[in-house]
N, C-alpha and C positions, 0 to 999 in steps of 0.2 A: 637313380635307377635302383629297383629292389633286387634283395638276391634273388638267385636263382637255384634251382636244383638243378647239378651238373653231372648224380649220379644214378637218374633216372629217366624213363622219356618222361617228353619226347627232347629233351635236348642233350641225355647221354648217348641219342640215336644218330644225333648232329654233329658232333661234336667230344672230343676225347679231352677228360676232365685234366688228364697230365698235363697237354699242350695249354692249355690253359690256366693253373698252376704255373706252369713253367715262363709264361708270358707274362703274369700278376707279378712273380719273385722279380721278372727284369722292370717294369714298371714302377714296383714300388722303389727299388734302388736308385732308380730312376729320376726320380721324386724327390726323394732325401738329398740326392745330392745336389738337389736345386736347393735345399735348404740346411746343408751343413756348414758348419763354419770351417775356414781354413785349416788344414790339417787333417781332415777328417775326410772318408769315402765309406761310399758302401755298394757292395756288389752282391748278385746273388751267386745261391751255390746249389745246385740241382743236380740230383740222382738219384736215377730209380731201378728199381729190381736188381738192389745187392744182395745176395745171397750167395752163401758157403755153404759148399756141397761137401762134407767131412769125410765121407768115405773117399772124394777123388782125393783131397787132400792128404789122405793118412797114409795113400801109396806112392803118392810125388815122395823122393828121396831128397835126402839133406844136401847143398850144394853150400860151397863156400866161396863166398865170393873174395877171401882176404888175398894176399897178394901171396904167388905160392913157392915156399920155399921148401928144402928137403925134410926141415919137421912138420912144417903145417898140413904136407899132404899126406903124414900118416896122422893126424890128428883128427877127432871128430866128437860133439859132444855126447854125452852121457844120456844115457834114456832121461825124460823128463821127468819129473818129481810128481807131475801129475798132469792128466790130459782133461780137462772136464767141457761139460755142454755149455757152452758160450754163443749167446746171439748180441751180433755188432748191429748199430743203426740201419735199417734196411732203408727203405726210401727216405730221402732229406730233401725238403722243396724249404729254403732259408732264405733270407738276407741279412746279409755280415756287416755289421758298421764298424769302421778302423779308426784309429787313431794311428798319423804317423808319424807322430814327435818321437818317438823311441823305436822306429821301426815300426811296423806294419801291427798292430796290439789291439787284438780285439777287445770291441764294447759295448754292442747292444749287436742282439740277435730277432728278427721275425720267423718265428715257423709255423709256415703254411702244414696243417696237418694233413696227410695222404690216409690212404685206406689201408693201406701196408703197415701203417702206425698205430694202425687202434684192430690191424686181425686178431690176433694172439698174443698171449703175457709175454712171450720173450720178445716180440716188437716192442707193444706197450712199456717193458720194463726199459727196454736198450731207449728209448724214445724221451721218457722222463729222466735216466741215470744223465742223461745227453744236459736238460733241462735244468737238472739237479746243480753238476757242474758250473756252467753256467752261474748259477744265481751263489755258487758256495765260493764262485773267483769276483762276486761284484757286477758282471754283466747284465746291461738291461736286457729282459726279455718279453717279446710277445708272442701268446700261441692263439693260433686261427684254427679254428676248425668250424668251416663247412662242409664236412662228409656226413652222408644224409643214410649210408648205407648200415654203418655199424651203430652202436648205442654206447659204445665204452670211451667214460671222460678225463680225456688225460690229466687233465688241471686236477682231479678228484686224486687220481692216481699218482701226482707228483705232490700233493700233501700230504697223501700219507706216507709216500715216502721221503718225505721231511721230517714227520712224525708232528705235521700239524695241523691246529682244528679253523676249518675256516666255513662261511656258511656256503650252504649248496647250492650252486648250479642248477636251476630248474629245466635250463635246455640243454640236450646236448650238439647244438651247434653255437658257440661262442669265442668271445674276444676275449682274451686276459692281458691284463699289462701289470710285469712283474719289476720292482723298486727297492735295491739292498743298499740302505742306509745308516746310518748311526743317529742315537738319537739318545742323547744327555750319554754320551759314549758308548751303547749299546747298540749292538747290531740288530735290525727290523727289518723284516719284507713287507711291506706294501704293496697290495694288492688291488687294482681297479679293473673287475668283474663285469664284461654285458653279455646278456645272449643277443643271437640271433634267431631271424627267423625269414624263412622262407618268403618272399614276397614282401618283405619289410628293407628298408634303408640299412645299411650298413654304419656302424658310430663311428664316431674320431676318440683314440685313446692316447694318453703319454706314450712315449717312446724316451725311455730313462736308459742314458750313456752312463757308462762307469765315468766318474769324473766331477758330475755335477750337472752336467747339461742333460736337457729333455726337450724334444719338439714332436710336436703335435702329429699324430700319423690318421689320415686323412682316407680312412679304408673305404669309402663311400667314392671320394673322385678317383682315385685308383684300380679303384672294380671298373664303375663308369667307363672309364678310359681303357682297360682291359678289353670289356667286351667289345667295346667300340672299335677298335683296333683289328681283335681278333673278328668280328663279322658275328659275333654271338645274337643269335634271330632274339626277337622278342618271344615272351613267353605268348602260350597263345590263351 
């Protein structure tokens, strides 16, 4: 089944591209877990329209929740050293892969790119710091982006802020699958790069667990199965 465009008619007319998103993250988890080895799971993790509204926030008053004793209720901290413009992750459509030999310890992540992720530099930036993370603790990572609405590529925009040169993205709807290895004791990202496109089959890329292991993520039977599932019309 080729992709589809989900952020235009007529099938953004049919159908709300989140629900669908939202249904891909539980699938592909879905999926994995048919082929992860013992110890291991993956779920997905979705949410959308997080947004902090600063002005409500800056008149909510301080509240303590310690246990309260005759000092602690005249107690109250100090003006803050400094209040500045911060934007946290807004939409997150993931899949989390665990290991649970030492607890529940993340190791490879999927993220489905949203449109809330590539509106504006402090999405984009909170979006890649996210990515960033991620690949600076080891974690496999892969980013999806088929949003057909905006032009900004985040893969572009999480090398540079690596502060590295890597070749370009000629689409901007594509697959990355990202690999933090050592190699003759140096640390290496590994990069395997595909676009997409519209009306074309979707590839199979690595999916690299912190650890050593890697299996095959199979975005082509996972879409299939998505739509199929969700009733998604053919294109006409």
């Amino acid at each position: 089944m080729s992709l589809r465009d989900h952020f235009f008619p007529p099938l953004s007319t049919k159908r709300h591209w989140h629900s669908f998103h939202n249904a891909w993250s539980t699938y592909l988890a879905e999926n994995l877990n048919q082929l992860l080895p013992e110890g291991y799971f993956a779920e997905p993790n979705v949410q959308f329209g997080i947004e902090i509204d600063v002005a409500t926030l800056s008149e909510v008053p301080l509240t303590s929740f310690a246990q309260q004793t005759p000092e602690s209720t005249q107690w109250s901290p100090r003006p803050p050293t400094a209040t500045l413009p911060f934007q946290p992750t807004t939409d997150s459509v993931e899949v989390q892969i665990f290991n649970t030999q030492a607890g529940p310890t993340l190791v490879g992540a999927i993220e489905l790119v949203s449109p809330a992720n590539k509106d504006r530099p402090t999405h984009r930036n909170a979006f890649t710091s996210k990515c960033q993370t991620y690949l600076q603790q080891s974690i496999g990572l892969v980013i999806v982006d088929i949003v057909t609405t905006l032009s900004a590529n985040l893969h572009h925009n999480l090398m540079q802020q690596l502060s590295l040169q890597t070749e370009s993205l000629k689409s901007d709807l594509y697959v990355v699958a990202y690999r933090v290895a050592e190699i003759d004791g140096i640390s290496h990202l590994s990069i395997w790069q595909e676009p997409l496109t519209i009306g074309e089959p979707l590839p199979m890329v690595p999916l690299f667990l912190k650890g050593g292991i890697f299996l095959p993520l199979d975005l082509e039977q996972t879409y299939t199965y998505t739509c199929t599932k969700q009733r998604i019309p053919d294109p006409v």
